[in-house]
Backbone of each chain as ProteinMPNN parsed JSONL, in Angstrom:
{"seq_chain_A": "XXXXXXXXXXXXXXXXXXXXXXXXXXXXXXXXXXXXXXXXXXXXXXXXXXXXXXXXXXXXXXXXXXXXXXXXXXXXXXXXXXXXXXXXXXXXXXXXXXXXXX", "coords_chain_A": {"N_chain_A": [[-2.049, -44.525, 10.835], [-0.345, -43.075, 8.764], [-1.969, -41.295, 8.628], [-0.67, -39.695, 10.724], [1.727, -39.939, 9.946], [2.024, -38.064, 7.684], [0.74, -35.367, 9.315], [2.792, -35.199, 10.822], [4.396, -34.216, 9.242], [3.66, -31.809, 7.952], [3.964, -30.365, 9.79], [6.311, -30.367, 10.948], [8.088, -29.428, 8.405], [9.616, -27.215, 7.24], [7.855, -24.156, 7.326], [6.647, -21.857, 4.64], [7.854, -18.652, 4.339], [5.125, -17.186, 3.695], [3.614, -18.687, 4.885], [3.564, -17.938, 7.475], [2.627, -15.558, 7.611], [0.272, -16.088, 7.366], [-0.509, -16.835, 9.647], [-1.023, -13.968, 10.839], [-3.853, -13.531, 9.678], [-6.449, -12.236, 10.044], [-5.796, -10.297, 11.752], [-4.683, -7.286, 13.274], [-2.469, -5.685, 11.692], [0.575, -4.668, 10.693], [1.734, -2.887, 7.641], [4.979, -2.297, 5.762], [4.954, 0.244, 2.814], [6.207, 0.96, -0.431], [7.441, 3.847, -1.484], [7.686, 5.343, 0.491], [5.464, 4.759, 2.586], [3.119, 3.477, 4.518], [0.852, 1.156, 5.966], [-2.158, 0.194, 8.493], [-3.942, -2.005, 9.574], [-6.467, -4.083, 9.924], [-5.845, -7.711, 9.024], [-7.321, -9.134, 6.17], [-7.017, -10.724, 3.756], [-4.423, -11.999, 1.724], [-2.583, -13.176, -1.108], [-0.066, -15.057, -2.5], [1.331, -13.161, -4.131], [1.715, -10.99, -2.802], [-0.714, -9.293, -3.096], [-2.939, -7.52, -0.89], [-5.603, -7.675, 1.531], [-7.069, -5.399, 3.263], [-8.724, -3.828, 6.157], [-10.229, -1.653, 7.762], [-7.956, 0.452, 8.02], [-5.33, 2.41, 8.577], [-3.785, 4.591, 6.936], [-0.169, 6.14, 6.098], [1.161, 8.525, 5.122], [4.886, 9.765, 4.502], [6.764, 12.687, 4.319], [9.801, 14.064, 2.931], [10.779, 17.605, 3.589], [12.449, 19.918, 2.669], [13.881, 22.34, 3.615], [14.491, 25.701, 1.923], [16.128, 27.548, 2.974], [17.265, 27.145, 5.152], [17.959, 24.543, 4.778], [17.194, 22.437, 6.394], [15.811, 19.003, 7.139], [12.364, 18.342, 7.559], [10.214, 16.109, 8.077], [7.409, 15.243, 7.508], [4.346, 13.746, 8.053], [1.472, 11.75, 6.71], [-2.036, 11.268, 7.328], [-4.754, 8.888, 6.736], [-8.001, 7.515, 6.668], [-9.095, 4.47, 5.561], [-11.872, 2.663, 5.485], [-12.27, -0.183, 3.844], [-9.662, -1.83, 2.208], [-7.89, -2.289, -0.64], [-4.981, -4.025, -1.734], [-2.067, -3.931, -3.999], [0.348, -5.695, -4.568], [2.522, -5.289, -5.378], [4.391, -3.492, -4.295], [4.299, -3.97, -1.57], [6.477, -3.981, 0.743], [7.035, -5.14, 3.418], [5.85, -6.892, 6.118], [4.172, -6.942, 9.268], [3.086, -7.502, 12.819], [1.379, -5.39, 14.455], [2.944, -2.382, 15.044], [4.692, -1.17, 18.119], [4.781, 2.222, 19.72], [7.826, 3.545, 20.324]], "CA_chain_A": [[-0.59, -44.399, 10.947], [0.023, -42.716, 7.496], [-2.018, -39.855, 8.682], [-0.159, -39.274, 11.939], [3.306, -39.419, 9.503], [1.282, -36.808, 7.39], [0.624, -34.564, 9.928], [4.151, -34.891, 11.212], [5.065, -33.793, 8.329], [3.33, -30.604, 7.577], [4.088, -29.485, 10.842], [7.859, -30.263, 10.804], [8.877, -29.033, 7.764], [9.776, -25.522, 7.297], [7.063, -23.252, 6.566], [7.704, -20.943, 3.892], [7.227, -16.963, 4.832], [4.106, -16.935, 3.621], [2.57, -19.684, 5.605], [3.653, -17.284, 8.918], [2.029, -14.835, 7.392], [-1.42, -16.517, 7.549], [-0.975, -16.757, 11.331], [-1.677, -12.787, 11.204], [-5.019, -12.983, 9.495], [-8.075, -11.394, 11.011], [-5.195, -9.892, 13.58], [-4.418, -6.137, 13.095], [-0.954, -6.026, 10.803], [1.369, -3.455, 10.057], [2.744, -3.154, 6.267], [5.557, -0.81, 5.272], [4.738, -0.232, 1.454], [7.328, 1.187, -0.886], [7.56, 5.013, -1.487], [7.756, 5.775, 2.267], [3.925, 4.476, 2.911], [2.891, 2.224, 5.756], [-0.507, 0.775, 6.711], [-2.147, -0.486, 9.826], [-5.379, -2.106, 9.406], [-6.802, -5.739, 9.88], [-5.829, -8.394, 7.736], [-8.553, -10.006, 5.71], [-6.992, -11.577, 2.772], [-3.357, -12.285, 0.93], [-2.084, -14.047, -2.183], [1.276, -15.084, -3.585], [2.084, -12.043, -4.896], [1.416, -10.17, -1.774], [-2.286, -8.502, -3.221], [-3.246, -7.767, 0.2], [-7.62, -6.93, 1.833], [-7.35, -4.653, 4.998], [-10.195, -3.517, 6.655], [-10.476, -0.288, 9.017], [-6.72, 0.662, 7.623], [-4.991, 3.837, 8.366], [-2.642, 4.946, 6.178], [0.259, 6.791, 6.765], [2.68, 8.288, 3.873], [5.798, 10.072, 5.079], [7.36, 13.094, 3.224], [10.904, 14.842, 3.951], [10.705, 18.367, 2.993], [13.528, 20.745, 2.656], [13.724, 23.914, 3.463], [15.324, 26.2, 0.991], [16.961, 28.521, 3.395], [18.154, 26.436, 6.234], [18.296, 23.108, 4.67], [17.027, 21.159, 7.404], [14.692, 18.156, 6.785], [11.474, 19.039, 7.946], [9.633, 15.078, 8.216], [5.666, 15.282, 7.643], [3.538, 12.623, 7.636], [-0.407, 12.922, 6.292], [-2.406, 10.168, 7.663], [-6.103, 8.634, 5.801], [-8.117, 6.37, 7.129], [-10.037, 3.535, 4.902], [-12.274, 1.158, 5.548], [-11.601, -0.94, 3.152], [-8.854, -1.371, 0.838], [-7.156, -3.246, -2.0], [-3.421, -3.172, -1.864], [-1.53, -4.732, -5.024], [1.358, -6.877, -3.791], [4.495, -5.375, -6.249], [4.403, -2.355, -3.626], [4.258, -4.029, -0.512], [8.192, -4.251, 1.401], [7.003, -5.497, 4.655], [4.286, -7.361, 6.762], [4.246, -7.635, 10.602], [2.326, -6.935, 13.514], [1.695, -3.963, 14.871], [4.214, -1.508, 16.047], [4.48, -0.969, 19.205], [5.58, 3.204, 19.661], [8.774, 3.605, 21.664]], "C_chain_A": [[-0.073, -43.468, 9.868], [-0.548, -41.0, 7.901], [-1.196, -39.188, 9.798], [1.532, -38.869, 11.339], [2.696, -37.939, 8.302], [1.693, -35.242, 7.739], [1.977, -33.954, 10.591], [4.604, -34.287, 10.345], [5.315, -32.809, 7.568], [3.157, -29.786, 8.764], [5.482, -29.401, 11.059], [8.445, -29.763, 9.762], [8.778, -27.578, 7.675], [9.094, -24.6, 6.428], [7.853, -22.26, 5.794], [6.904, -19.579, 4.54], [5.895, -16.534, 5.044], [2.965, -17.601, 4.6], [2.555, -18.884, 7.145], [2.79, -15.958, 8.683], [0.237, -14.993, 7.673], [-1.505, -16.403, 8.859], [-1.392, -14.772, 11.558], [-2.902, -12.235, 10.414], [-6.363, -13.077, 9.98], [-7.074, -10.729, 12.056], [-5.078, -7.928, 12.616], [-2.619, -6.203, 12.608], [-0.632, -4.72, 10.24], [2.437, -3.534, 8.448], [3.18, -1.839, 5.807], [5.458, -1.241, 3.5], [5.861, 0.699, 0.763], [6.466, 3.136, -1.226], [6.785, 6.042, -0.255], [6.067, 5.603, 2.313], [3.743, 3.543, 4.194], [1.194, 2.321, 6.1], [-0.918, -0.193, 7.959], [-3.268, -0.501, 9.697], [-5.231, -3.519, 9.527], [-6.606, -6.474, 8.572], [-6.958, -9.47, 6.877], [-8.01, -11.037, 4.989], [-5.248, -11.425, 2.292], [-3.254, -13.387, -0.163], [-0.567, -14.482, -2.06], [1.625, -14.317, -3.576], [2.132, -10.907, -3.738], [0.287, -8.92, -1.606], [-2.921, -8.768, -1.522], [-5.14, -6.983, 0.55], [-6.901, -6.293, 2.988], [-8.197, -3.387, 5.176], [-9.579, -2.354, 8.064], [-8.918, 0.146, 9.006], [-6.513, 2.309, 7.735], [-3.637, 4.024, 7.651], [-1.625, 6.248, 6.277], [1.548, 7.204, 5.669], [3.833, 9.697, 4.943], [6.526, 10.869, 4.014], [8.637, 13.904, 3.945], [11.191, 16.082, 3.024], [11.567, 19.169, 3.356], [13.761, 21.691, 2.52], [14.758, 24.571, 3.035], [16.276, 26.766, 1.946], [18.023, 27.768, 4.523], [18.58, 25.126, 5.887], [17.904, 22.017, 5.31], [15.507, 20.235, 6.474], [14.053, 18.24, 7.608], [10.422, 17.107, 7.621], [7.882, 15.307, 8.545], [5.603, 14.071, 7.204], [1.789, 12.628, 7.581], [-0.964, 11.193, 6.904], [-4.08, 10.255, 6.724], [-6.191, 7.308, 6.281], [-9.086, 5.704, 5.84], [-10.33, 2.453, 5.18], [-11.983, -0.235, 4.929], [-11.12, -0.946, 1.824], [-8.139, -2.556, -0.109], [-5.46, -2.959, -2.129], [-2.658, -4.295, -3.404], [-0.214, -5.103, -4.384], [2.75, -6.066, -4.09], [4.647, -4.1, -5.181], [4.982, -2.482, -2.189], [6.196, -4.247, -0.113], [7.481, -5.414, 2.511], [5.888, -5.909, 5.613], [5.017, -7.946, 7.988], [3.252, -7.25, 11.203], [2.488, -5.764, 13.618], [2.66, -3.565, 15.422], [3.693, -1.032, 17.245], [5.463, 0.871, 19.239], [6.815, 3.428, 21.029], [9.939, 2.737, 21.131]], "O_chain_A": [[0.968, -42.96, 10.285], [0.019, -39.931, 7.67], [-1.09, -37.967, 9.688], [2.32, -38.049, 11.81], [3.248, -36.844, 8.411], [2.357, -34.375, 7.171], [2.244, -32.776, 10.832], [5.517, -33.563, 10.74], [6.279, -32.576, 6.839], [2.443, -28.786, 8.846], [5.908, -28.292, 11.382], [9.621, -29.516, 10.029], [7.818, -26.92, 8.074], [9.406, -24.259, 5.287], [9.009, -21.866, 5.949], [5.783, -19.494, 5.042], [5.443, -15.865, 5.973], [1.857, -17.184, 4.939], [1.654, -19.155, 7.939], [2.311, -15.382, 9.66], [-0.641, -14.214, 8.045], [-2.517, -15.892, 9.339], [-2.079, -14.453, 12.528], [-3.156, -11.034, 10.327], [-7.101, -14.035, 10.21], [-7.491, -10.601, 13.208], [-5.441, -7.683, 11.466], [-1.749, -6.772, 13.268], [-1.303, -3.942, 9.562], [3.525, -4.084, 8.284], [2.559, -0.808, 5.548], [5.695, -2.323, 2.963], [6.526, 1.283, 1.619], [5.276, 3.443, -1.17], [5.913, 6.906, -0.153], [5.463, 6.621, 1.976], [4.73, 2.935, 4.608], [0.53, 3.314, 6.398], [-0.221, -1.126, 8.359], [-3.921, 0.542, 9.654], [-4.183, -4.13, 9.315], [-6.975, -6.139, 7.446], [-7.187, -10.61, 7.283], [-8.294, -12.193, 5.302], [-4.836, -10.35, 2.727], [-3.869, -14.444, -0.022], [0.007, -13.876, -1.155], [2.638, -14.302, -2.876], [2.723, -9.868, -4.03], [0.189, -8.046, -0.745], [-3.261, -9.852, -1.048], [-5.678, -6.06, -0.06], [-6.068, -6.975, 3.584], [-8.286, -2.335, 4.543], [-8.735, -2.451, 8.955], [-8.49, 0.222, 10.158], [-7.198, 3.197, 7.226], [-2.572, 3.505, 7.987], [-2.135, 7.344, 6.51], [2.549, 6.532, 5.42], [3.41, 10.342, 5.902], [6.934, 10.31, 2.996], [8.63, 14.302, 5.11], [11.704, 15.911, 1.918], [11.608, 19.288, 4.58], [13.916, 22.177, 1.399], [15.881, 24.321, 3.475], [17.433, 26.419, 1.708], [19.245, 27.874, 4.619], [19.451, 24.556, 6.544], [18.147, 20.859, 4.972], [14.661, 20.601, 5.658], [14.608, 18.264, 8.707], [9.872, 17.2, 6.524], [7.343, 15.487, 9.637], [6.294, 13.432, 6.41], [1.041, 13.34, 8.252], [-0.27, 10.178, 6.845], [-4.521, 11.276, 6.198], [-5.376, 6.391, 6.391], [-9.779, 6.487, 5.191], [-9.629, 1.442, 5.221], [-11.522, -1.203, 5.535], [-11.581, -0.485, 0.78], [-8.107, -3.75, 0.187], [-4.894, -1.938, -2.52], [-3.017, -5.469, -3.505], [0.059, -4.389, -3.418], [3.765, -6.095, -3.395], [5.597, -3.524, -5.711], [5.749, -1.697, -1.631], [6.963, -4.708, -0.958], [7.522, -6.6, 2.184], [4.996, -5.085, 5.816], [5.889, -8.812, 8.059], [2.376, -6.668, 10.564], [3.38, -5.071, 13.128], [3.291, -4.224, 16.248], [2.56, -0.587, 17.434], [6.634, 0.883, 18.861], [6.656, 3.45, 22.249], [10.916, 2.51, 21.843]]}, "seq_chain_B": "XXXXXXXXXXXXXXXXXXXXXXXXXXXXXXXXXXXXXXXXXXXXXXXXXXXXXXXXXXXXXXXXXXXXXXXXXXXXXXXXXXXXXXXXXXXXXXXXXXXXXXXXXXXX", "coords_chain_B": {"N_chain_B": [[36.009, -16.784, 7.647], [35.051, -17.777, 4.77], [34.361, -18.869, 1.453], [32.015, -21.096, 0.385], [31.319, -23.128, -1.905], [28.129, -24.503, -2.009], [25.129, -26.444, -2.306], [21.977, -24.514, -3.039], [19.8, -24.693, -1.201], [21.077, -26.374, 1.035], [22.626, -24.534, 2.374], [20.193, -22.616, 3.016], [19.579, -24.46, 4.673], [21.633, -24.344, 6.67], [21.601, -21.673, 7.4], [19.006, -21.113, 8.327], [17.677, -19.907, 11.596], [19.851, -18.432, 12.33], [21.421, -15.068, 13.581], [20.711, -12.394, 10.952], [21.52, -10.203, 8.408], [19.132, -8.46, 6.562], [19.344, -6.553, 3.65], [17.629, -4.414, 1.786], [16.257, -2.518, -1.46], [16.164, -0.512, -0.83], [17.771, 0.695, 0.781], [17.424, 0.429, 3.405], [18.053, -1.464, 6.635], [17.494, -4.436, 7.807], [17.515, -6.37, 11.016], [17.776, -9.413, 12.434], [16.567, -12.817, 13.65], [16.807, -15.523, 11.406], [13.571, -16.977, 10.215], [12.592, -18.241, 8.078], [13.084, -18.779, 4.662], [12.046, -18.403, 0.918], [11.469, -19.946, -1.916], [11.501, -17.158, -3.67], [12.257, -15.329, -2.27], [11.288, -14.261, -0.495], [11.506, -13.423, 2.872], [11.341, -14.373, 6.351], [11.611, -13.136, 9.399], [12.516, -13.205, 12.358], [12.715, -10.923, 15.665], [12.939, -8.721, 14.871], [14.986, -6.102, 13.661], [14.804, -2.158, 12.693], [17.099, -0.477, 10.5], [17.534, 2.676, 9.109], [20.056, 4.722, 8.587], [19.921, 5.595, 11.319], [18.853, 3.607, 14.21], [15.367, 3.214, 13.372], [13.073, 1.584, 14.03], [11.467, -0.96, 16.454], [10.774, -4.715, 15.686], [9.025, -7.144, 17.345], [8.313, -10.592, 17.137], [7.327, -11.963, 13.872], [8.212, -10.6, 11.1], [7.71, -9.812, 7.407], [9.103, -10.064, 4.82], [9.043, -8.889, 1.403], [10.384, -10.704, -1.514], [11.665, -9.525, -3.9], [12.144, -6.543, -2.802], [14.5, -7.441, -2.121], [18.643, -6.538, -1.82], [20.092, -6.933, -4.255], [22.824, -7.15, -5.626], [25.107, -6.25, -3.283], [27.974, -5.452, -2.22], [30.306, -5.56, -0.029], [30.213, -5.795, 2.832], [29.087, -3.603, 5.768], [31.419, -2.041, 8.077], [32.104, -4.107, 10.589], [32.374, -4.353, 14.117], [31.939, -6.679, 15.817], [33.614, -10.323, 16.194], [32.843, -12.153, 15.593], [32.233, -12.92, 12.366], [30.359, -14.624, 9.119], [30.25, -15.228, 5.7], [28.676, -16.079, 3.606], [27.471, -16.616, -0.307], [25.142, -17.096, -2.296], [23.307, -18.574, -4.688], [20.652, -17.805, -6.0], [16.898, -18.794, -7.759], [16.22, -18.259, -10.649], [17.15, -16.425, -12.104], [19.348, -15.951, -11.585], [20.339, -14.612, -9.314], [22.639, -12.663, -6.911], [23.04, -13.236, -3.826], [23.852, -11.505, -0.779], [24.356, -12.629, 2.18], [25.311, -11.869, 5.567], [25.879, -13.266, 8.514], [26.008, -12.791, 11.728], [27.036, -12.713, 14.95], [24.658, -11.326, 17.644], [24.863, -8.78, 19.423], [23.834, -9.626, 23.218]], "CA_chain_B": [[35.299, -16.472, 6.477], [35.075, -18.621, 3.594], [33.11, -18.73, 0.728], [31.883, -22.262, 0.166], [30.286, -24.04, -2.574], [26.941, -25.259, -1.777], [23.648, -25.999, -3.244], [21.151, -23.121, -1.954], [18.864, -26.043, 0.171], [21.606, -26.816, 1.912], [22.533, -22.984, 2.924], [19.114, -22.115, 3.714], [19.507, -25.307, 6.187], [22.267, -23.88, 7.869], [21.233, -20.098, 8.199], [17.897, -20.587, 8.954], [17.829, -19.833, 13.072], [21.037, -17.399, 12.481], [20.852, -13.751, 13.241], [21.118, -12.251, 9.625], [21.126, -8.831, 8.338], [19.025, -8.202, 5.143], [19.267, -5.139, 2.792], [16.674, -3.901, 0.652], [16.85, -1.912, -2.483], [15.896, 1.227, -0.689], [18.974, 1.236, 1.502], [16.903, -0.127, 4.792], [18.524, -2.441, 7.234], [16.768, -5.368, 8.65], [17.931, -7.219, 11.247], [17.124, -10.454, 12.967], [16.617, -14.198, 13.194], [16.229, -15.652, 9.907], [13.266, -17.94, 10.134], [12.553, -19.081, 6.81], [13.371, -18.079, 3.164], [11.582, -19.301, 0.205], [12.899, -19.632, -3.337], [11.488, -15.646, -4.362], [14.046, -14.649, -1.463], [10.517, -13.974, 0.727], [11.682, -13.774, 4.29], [10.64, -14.601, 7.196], [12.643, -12.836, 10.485], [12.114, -12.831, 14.164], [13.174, -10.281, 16.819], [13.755, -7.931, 14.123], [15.226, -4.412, 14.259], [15.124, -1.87, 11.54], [17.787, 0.584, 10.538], [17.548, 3.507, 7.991], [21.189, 5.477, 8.794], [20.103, 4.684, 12.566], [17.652, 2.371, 14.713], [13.832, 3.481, 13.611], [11.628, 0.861, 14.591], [11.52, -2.34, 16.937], [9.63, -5.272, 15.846], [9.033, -8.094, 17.484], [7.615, -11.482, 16.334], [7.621, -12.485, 12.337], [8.588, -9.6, 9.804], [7.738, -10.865, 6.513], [9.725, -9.331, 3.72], [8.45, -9.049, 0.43], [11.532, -10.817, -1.629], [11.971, -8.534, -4.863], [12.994, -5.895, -2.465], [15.693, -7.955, -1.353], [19.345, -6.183, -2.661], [20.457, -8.021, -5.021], [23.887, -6.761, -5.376], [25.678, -6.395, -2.056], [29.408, -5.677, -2.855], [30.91, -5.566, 0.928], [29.435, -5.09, 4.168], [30.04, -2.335, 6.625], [32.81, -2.781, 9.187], [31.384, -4.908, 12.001], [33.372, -4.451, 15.067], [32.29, -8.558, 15.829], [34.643, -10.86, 16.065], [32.937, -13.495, 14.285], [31.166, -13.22, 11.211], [30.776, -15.133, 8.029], [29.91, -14.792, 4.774], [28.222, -16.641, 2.297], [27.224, -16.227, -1.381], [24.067, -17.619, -2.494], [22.422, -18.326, -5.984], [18.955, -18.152, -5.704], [16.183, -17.889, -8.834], [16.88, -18.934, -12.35], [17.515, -15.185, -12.719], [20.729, -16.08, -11.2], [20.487, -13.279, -8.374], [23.326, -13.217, -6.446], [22.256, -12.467, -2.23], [25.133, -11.943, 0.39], [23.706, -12.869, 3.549], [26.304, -12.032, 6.358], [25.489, -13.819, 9.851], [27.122, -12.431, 12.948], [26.305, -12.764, 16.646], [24.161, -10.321, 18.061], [24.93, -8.554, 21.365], [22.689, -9.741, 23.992]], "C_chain_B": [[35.818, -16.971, 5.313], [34.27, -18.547, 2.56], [32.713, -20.261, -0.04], [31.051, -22.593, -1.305], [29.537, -25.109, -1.915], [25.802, -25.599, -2.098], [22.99, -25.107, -2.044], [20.592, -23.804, -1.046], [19.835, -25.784, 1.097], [22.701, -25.551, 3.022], [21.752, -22.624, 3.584], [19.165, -23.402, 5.183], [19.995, -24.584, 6.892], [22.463, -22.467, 8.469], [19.944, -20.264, 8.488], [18.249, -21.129, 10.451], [19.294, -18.828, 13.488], [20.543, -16.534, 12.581], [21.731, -13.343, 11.836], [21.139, -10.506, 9.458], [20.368, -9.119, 6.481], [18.532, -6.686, 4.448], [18.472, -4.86, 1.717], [17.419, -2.426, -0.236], [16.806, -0.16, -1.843], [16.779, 1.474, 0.621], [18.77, 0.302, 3.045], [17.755, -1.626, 5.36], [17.392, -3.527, 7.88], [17.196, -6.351, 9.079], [17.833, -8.178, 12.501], [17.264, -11.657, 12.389], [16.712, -14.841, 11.904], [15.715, -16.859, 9.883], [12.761, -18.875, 9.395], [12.261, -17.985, 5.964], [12.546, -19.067, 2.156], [12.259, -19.089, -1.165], [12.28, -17.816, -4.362], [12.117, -14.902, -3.699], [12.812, -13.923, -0.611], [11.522, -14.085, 1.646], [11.29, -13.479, 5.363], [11.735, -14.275, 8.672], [11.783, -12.899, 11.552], [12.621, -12.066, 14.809], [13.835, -8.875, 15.686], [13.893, -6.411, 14.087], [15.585, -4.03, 12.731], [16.067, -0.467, 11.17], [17.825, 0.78, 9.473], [18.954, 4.192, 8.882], [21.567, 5.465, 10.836], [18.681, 3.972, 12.746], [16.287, 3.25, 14.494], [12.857, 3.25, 14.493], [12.348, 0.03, 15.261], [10.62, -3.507, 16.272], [10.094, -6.523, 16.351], [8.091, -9.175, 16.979], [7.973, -11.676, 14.844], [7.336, -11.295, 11.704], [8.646, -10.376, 8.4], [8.411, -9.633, 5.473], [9.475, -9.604, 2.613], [10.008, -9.482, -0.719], [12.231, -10.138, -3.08], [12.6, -7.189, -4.191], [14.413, -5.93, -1.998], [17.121, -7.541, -2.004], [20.145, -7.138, -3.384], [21.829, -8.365, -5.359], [24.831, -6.175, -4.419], [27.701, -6.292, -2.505], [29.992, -6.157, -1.205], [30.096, -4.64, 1.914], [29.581, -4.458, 4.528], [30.972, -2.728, 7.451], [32.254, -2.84, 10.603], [32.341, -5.092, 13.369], [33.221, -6.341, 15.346], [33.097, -9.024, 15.561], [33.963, -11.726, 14.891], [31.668, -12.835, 13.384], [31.794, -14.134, 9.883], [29.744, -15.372, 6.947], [29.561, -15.762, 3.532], [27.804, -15.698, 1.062], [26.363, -17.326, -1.334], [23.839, -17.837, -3.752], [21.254, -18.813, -5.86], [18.009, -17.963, -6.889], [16.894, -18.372, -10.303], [17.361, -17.51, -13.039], [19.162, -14.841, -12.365], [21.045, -14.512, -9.736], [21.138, -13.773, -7.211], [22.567, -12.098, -4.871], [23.642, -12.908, -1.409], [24.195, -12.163, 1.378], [25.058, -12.845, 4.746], [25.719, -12.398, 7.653], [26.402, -13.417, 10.902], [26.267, -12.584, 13.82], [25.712, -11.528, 17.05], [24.692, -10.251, 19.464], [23.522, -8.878, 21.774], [22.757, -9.15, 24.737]], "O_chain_B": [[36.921, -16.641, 4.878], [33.2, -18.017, 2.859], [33.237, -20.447, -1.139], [29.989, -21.995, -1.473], [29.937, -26.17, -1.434], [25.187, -24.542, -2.236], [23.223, -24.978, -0.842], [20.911, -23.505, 0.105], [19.566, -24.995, 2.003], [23.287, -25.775, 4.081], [22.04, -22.239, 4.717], [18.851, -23.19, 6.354], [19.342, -24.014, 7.766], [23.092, -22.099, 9.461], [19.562, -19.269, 9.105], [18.809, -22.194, 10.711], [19.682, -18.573, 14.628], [19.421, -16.41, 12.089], [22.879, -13.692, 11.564], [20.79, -9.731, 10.349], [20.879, -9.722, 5.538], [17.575, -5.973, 4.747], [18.886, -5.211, 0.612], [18.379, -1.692, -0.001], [17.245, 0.909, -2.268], [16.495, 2.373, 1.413], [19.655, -0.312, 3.64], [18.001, -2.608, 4.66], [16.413, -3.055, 8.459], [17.43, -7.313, 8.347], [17.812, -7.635, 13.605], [17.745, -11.905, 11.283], [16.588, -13.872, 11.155], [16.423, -17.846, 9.683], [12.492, -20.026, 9.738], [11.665, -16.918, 6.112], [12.366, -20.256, 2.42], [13.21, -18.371, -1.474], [12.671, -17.508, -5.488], [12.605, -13.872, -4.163], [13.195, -12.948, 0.036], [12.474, -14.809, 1.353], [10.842, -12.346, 5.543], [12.575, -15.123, 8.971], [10.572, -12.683, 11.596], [13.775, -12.478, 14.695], [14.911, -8.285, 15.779], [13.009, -5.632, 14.444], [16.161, -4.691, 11.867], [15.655, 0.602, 11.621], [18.026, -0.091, 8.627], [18.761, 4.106, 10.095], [22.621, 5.388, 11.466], [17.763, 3.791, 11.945], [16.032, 4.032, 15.411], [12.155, 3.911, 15.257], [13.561, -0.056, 15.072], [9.439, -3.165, 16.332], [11.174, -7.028, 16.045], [7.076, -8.788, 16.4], [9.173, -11.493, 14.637], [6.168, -10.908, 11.739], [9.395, -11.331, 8.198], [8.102, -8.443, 5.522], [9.62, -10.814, 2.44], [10.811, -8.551, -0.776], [13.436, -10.338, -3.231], [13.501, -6.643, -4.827], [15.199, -5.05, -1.649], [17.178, -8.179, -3.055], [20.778, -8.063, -2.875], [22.18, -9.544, -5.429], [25.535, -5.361, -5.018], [28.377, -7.172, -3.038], [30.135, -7.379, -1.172], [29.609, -3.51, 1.904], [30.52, -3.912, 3.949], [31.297, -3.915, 7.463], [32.037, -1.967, 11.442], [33.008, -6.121, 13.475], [34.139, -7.133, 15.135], [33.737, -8.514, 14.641], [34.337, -11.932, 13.737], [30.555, -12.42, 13.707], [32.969, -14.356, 9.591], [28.575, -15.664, 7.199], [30.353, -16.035, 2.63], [27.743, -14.47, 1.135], [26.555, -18.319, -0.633], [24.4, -16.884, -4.294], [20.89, -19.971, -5.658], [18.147, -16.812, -7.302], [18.017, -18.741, -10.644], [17.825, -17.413, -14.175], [19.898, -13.915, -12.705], [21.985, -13.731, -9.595], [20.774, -14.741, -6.543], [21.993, -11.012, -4.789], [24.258, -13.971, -1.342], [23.071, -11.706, 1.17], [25.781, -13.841, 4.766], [24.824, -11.601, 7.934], [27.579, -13.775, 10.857], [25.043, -12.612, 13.688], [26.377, -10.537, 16.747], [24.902, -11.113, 20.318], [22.463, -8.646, 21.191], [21.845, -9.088, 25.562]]}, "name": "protein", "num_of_chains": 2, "seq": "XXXXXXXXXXXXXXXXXXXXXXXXXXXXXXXXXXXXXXXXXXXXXXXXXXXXXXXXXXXXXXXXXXXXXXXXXXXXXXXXXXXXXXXXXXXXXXXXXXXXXXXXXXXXXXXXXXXXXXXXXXXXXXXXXXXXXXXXXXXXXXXXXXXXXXXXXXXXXXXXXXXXXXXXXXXXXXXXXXXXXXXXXXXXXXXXXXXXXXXXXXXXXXXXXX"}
């Protein structure tokens, strides 16, 4: 009986962020990281702090370059793939699934 | 629109399952459900849409937000044609960081 109020109990109360976060590991996860970066690679591992593992990760930084004469913003993005990587947490903004394009 | 005194618990009760908007330090809009917050101002959205000056991305499912990006200073929102919105103030953090959170109805 005690375990059945338990169980009720760590299923009713309100996960915190992080605990939804675990439902996307081993899945393929998209994280926007801070100075226009974003990765898309499998999730292996997370902490606390948001030190994140991802495995077969492509990386994708985003630069907006400005052309002297006309002014217009000119949007490149360089892509790099790595097998596996080490991300430190104070960087990360954002963790979801994959994007879907469109 | 009111601005209530409340302890934060009892805030996070009654916005979590609201659509929310939250603003990061780097200008970015994010906005969607709000399905749980924790006390580093993590959050946890659903159905969420992201706007830099306009709509970027779609995402659906759980957007987890890392909660140090979260803006911390919020003076006044933009002008929301909605009829209803409303506006809390928060204190979250022993660092005393104040978080607007404005809740309005989404068009469906």
């Amino acid at each position: 009986m005690a375990d059945d109020v338990d169980q009720q109990q760590t299923t009713n109360t309100v996960e915190e962020p992080l605990d939804l976060t675990r439902l996307s590991l081993d899945e393929r996860t998209y994280v926007k990281m801070r100075n226009d970066r974003e990765l898309q690679g499998r999730l292996h591992a997370y902490d606390q702090h948001l030190n994140t593992i991802l495995g077969d990760v492509e990386e994708t930084v985003t630069t907006i370059e400005i052309d002297e004469e006309t002014y217009e913003e000119i949007y490149k993005s360089t892509k790099r793939n790595i097998p596996m990587l080490f991300v430190r947490g104070d960087g990360v903004v954002l963790v979801a699934p994959p994007l879907r394009v469109g | 629109m009111s601005l209530r005194k409340q302890t934060p618990s009892d805030f996070l009760k009654q916005i979590i399952g609201r659509p929310v908007v939250v603003k990061l330090n780097s200008g970015v809009d994010y906005r969607g459900v709000l399905a749980c917050l924790d006390g580093y101002m993590n959050i946890a959205l659903e159905q969420t849409e992201e706007y830099v000056n306009g709509q970027l991305k779609n995402k659906y499912g759980d957007a987890f937000i890392r909660g140090n990006n979260v803006m911390r200073n919020w003076g006044h929102c933009s002008p929301d044609p909605e009829p209803c919105c409303l506006e809390y103030s928060v204190l979250l953090s022993p660092q005393h960081i104040f978080l607007l959170l404005v809740a309005w109805k989404l068009e469906l």
